[in-house]
VOPAGU-2260 file (C-alpha; in pm, 1 decimal, decimal comma):
REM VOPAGU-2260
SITE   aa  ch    i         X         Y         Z
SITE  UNK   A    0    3315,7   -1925,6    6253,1
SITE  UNK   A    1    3241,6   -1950,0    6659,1
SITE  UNK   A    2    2913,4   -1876,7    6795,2
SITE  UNK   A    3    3103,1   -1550,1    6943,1
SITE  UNK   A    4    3196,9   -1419,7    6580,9
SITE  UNK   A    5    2793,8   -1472,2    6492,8
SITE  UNK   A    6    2675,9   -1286,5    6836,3
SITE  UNK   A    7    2909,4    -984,8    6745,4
SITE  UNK   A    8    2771,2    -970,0    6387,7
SITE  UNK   A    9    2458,2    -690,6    6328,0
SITE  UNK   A   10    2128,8    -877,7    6186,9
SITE  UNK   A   11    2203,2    -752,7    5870,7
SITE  UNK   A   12    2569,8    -892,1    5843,3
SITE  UNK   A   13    2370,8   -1212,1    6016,4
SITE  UNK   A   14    2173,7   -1187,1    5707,9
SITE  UNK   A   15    2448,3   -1159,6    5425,9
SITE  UNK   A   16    2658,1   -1435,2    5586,4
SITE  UNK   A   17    2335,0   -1654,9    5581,3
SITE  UNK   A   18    2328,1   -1603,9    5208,2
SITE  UNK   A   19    2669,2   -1650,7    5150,0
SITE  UNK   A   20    2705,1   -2017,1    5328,4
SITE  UNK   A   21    2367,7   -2150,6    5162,6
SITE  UNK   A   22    2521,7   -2019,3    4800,0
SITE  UNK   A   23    2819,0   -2200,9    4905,8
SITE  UNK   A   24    2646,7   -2505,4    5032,2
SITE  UNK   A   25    2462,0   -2526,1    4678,7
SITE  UNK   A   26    2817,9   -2523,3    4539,9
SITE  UNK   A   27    2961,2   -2800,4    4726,8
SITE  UNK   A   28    2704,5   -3000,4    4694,6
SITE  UNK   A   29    2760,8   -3003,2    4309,0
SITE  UNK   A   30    3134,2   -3067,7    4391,5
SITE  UNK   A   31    3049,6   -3368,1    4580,7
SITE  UNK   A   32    2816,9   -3499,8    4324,8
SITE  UNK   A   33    3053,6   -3454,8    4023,9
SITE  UNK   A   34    3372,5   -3578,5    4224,5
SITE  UNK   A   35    3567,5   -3261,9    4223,3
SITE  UNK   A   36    3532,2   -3230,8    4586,9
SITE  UNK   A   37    3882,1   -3191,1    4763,4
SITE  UNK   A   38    3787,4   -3135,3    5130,9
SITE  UNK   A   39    3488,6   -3292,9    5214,3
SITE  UNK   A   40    3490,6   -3164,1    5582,9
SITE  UNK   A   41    3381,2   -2842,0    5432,4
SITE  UNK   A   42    3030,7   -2905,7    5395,3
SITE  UNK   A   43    2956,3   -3027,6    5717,5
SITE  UNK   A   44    3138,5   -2672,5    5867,6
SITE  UNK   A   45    2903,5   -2497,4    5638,6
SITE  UNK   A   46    2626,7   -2663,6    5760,5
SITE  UNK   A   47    2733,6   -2599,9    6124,5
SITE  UNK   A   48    2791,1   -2264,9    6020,5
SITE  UNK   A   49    2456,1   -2184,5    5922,6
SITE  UNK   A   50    2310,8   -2341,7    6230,6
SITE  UNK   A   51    2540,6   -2151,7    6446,5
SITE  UNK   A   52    2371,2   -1816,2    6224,7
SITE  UNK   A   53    2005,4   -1910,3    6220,2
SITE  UNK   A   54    2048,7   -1996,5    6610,1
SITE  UNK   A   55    2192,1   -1687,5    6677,1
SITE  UNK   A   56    1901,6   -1468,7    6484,9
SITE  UNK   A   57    1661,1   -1680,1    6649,0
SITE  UNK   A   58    1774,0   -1585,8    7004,5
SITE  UNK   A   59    1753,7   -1226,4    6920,9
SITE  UNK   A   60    1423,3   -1267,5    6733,9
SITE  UNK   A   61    1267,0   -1426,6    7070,1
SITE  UNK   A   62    1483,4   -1167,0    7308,8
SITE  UNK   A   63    1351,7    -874,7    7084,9
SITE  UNK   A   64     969,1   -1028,3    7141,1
SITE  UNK   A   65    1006,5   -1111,1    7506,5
SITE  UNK   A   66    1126,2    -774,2    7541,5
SITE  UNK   A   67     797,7    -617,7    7313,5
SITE  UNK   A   68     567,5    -790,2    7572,7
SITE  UNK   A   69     768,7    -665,5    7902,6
SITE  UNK   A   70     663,7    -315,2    7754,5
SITE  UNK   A   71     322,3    -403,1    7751,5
């Protein structure tokens, strides 16, 4: 995923992808601790995946709130 993909994403879909990568994360981290791991590069672009997502609902969390107090 690119950090355009994430921006054109609604929060909800945001959301569900969130959930999806940490379920998936939980999962290869068994894989990797049993040795049935194949690609190990996958974890860290799960990882980078979820940053990419939280960073992305951050930015419009703080947007949303600078834009609450311009109202004001």
């Amino acid at each position: 995923m690119k950090a355009g993909d994430a921006r054109a994403m609604t929060d909800d879909q945001l959301a569900d992808e969130l959930i999806g990568l940490k379920k998936e994360q939980f999962n290869l981290r068994f894989q990797q601790a049993t040795g049935q791991m194949e690609n190990t590069a996958r974890i860290r672009q799960v990882r980078r995946d979820i940053a990419r997502i939280k960073t992305t609902q951050r930015s419009r969390a703080g947007s949303a709130a600078a834009t609450e107090d311009a109202g004001k």
